[in-house]
N, C-alpha and C positions, 0 to 999 in steps of 0.2 A: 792359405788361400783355398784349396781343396776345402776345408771345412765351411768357409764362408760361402761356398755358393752349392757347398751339401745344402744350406739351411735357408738359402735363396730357392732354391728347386723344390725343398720340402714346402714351403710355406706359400708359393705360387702354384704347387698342386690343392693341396689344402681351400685358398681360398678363393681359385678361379670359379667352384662350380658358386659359390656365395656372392661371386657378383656380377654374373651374369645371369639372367633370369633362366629358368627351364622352359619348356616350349609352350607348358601348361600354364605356369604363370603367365608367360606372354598372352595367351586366350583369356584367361581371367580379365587381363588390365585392359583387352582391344573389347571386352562384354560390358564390364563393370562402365558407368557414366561418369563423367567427370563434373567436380563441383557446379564448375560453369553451367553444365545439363541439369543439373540438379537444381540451382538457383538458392544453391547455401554462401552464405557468404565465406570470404578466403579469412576474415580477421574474426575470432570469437567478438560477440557482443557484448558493450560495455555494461558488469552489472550498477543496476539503477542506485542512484546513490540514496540513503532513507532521509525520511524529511524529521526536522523537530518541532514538535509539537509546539505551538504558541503559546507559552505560561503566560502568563498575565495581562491578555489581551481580551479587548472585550470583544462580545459579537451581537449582532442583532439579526434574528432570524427576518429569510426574506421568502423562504417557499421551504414549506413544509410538505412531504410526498408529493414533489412536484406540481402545486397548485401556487401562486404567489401569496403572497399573507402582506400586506398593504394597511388594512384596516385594525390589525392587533399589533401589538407592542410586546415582545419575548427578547428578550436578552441572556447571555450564559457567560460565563469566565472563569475560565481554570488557573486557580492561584502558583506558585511555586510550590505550597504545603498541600497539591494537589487533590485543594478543595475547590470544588466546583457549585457556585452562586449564581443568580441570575433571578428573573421575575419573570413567571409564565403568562401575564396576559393578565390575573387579576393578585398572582398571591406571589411573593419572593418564597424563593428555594434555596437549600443548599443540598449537597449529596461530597460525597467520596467520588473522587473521578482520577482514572489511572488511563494516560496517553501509555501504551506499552511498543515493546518492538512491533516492528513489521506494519506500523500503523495500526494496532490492536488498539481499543479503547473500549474500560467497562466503567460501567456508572454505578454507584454504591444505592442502597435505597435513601430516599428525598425525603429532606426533614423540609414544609411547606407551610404558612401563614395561612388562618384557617379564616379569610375576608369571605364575605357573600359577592357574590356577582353575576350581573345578567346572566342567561341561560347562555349566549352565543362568546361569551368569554370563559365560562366557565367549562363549555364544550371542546373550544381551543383549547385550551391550559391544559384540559384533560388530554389531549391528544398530542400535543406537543413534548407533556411530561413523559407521557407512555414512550414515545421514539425515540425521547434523550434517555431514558431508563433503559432501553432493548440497545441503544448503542453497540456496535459489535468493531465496526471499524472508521478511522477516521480519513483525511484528505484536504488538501490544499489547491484547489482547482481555479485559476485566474484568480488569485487572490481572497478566492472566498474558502468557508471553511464548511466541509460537506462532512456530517454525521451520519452513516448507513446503520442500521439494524433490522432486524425480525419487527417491528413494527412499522418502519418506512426509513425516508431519507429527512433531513434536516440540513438547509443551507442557509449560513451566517454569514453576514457583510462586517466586516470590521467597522464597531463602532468608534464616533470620535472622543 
């Protein structure tokens, strides 16, 4: 008996000053703000879950760098063999096209059909290629499918 409350007495001198705070800490905790003051939430945030990429869906562009495009005809679709097809406005394309993590997306250089075409289709086509070539990151925004790069934005309506 004697020994069991030696080793009670040891162990409640030991770990009284560890759970009672010291007078300093108490000043820390009444300085410091609390979450609620801070406006952090109590539950971490749930991380974003990532999207897959559309393979073999078509699309038809509807606004290239934010302007609508109504009057030209561009289509793009990314096969499962991660060849990427489509028709710029006068000439069909094809290229290498890699959906990657994090929504990474690069375009390989464009093998393209060498038709003549009005000045104002061939102007598009030229501009449309350049932003699907500069491609740097992809998205799925209400259904439509948004290309961003170093040359502008590119947004597709799923064609039928």
């Amino acid at each position: 008996m004697i020994r069991r409350l030696g080793y009670a007495a040891v162990l409640s001198a030991i770990a009284a000053p560890l759970l009672l705070p010291s007078d300093a800490n108490a000043q820390r905790r009444q300085q410091m703000p609390s979450r609620e003051e801070l406006g952090t939430p109590q539950a971490p945030a749930q991380p974003q879950q990532e999207k897959n990429f559309p393979l073999g869906a078509s699309w038809t562009v509807v606004s290239l760098n934010g302007r609508p495009v109504a009057d030209r005809r561009a289509t793009f679709q990314v096969d499962s063999n991660l060849r990427g097809t489509g028709f710029g406005g006068c000439n069909t394309f094809s290229a290498a096209a890699y959906p990657m993590r994090q929504q990474s997306f690069a375009v390989g250089p464009l093998a393209l059909t060498k038709r003549s075409c009005d000045k104002g289709a061939s102007d598009f086509e030229r501009s449309f290629l350049t932003a699907l070539r500069a491609t740097r990151n992809w998205d799925l925004v209400n259904g439509k499918l948004v290309l961003k790069g170093g040359a502008g934005e590119i947004q597709f309506d799923r064609a039928l």
